[in-house]
C-alpha positions in Angstrom: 47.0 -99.7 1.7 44.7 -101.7 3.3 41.2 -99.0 3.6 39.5 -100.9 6.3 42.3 -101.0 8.6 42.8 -97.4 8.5 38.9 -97.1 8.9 39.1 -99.3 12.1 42.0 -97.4 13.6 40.2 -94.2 13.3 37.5 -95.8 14.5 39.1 -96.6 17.1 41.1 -93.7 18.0 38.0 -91.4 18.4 35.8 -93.9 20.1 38.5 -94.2 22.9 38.3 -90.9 24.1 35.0 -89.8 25.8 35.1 -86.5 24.8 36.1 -86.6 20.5 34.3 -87.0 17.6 35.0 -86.9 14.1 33.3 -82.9 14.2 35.6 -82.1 16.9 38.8 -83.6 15.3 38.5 -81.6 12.6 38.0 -78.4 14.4 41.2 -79.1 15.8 43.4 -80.2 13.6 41.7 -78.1 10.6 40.5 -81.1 8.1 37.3 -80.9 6.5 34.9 -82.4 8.1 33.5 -84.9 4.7 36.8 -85.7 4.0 37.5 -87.0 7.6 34.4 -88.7 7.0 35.2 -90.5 4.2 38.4 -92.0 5.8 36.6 -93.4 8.6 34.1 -95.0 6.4 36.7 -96.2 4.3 35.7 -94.7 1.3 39.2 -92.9 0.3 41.0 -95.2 -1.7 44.4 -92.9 -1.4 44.7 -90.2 1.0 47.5 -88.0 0.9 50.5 -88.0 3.9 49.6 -84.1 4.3 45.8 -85.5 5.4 47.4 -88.5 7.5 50.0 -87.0 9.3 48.7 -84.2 11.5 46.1 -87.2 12.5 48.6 -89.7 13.2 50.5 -86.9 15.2 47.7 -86.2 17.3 47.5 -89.5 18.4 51.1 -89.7 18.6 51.1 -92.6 16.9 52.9 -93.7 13.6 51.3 -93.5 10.5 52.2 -97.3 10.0 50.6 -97.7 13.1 48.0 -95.6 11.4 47.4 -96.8 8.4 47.0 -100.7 9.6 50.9 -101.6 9.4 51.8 -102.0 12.8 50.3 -103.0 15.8 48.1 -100.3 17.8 47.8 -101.1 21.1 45.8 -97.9 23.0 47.3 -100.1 26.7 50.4 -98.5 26.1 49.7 -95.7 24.0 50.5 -92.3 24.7 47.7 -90.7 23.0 45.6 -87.6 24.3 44.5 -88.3 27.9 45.1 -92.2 27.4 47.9 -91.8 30.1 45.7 -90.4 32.8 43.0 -93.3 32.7 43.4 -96.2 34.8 42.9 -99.2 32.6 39.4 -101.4 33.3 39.8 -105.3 32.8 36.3 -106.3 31.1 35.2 -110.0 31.0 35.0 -111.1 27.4 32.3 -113.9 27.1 30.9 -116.1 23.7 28.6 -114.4 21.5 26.3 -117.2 22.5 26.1 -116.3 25.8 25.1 -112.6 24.8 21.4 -113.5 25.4 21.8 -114.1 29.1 24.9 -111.2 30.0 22.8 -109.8 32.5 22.5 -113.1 34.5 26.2 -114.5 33.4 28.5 -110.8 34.3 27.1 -110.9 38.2 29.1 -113.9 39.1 32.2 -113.0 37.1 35.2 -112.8 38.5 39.0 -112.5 38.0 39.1 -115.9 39.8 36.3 -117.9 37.4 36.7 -116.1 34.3 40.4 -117.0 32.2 39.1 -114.2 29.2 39.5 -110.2 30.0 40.4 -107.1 27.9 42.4 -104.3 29.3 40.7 -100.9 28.3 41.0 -97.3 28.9 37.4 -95.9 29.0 35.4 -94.9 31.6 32.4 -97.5 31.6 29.2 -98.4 33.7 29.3 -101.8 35.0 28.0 -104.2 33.6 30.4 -103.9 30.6 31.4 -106.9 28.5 33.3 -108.1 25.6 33.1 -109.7 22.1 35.5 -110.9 19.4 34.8 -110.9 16.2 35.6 -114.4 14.8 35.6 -115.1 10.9 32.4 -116.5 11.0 30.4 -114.4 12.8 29.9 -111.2 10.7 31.0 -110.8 7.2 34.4 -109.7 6.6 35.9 -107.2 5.9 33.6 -104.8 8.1 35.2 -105.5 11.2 38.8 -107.4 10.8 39.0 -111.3 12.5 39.9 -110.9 15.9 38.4 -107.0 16.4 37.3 -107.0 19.9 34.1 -104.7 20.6 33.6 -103.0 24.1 29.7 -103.3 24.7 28.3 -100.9 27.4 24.8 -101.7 28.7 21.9 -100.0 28.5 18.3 -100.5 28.6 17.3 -97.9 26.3 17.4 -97.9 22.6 16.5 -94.6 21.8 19.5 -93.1 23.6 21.7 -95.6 20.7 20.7 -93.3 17.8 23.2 -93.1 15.4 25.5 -95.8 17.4 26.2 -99.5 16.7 24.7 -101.6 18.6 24.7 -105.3 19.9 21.2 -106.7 20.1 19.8 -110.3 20.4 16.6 -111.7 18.4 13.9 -113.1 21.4 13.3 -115.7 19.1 16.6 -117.3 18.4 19.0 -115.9 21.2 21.0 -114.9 18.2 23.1 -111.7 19.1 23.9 -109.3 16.0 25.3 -106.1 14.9 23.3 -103.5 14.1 23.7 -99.9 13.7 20.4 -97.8 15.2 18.7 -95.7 13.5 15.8 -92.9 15.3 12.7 -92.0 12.7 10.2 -90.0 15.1 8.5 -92.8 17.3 9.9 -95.2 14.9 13.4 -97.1 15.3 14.8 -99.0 12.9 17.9 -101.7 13.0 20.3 -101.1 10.0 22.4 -103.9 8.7 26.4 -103.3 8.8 26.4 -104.8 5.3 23.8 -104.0 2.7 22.5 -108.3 1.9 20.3 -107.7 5.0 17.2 -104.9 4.8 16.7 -102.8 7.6 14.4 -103.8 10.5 11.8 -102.2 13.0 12.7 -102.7 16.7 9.8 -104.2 17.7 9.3 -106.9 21.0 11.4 -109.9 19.1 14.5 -107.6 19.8 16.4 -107.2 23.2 18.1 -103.9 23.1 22.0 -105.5 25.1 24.8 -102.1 24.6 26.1 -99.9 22.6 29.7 -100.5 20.9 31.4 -98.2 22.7 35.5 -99.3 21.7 36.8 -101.4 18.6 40.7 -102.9 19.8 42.7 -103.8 17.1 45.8 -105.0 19.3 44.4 -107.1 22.6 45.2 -107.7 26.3 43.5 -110.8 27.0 44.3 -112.5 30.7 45.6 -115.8 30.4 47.1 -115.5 27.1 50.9 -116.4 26.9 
């Protein structure tokens, strides 16, 4: 069993619906709260079918599906409340053009733009999307080809506790980070532990909050 794809597609699962989280998950379908945890931070090694099954049944998915196996693809899924959302088609641009979103996403359209991802979730607009590419984080955090739904916002105190997409003023360079509130202090974590954290300071530009991981992809123009 592949950890990280599990950890992805739980990921995933709970970040597609406004209204769950991992606390509320387990209220409802009666799991412990740390060991939830740990399967979404891929730090169980071998969970047990009784743990995996009532999760993959409230999905109503399959725990191959699950588990990394087979293709998820929340578009057609029939998951809590997916059905009742109208699907949103968000532009998905190069990481290098990250930098200058806000000036690029105004004069998108369906008609200019080839690249767009099908999503469920209620968003504000301004919305955009990024693929992870082999080179552009380390593996295996996010799998190659993971595409990230990045809302906007302005604020980075309102990201505590959130992964975020932020670019360095100095080199244009977008990266991952997740954010992390200390009292008037906010520091920018690594997603992998080579890096040391970092003080948000005025060579950062605050771009979104990753808002939806999509393991299986609906990108216009593809054959």
């Amino acid at each position: 069993m592949n950890q990280n794809s599990l950890s992805i597609t739980l990921k995933t699962l709970i970040d597609s619906q406004d209204d769950l989280s991992e606390a509320k998950l387990c209220r409802e379908l009666n799991i412990p709260q740390p060991t939830l945890h740990r399967l979404v931070n891929g730090a169980t090694s071998n969970p047990t079918v009784t743990t995996l099954l009532p999760i993959a049944e409230y999905f109503k998915i399959s725990l191959e599906q699950l588990l990394g196996l087979e293709p998820l693809d929340l578009n057609t899924s029939t998951a809590h409340s997916f059905q009742s959302r109208k699907s949103t088609q968000i532009p998905l641009i190069p990481w290098e053009e990250v930098y200058k979103h806000k000036k690029l996403l105004p004069d998108i359209t369906t008609a200019n733009w080839e690249e767009w991802v099908t999503t469920n979730l209620k968003l504000k607009p301004g919305t955009f999307a990024l693929q992870i590419e082999i080179d552009t984080i380390p593996v295996p955090y996010y799998e190659n080809g993971t595409i990230l739904i990045i809302e906007p916002s302005n604020e980075v105190k309102n990201a505590n506790g959130h992964t975020a997409i932020l670019c360095s003023n100095l080199t244009q360079t977008a990266y991952i980070r997740k954010v992390l509130n200390d009292g008037d202090t906010t520091w920018l974590l690594p997603i992998h532990s080579v890096l040391q954290p970092e003080k948000m300071d005025n060579s950062w530009m605050f771009c979104g909050i990753i808002r939806q991981h999509i393991l299986t992809i609906n990108i216009k123009g593809d054959k």
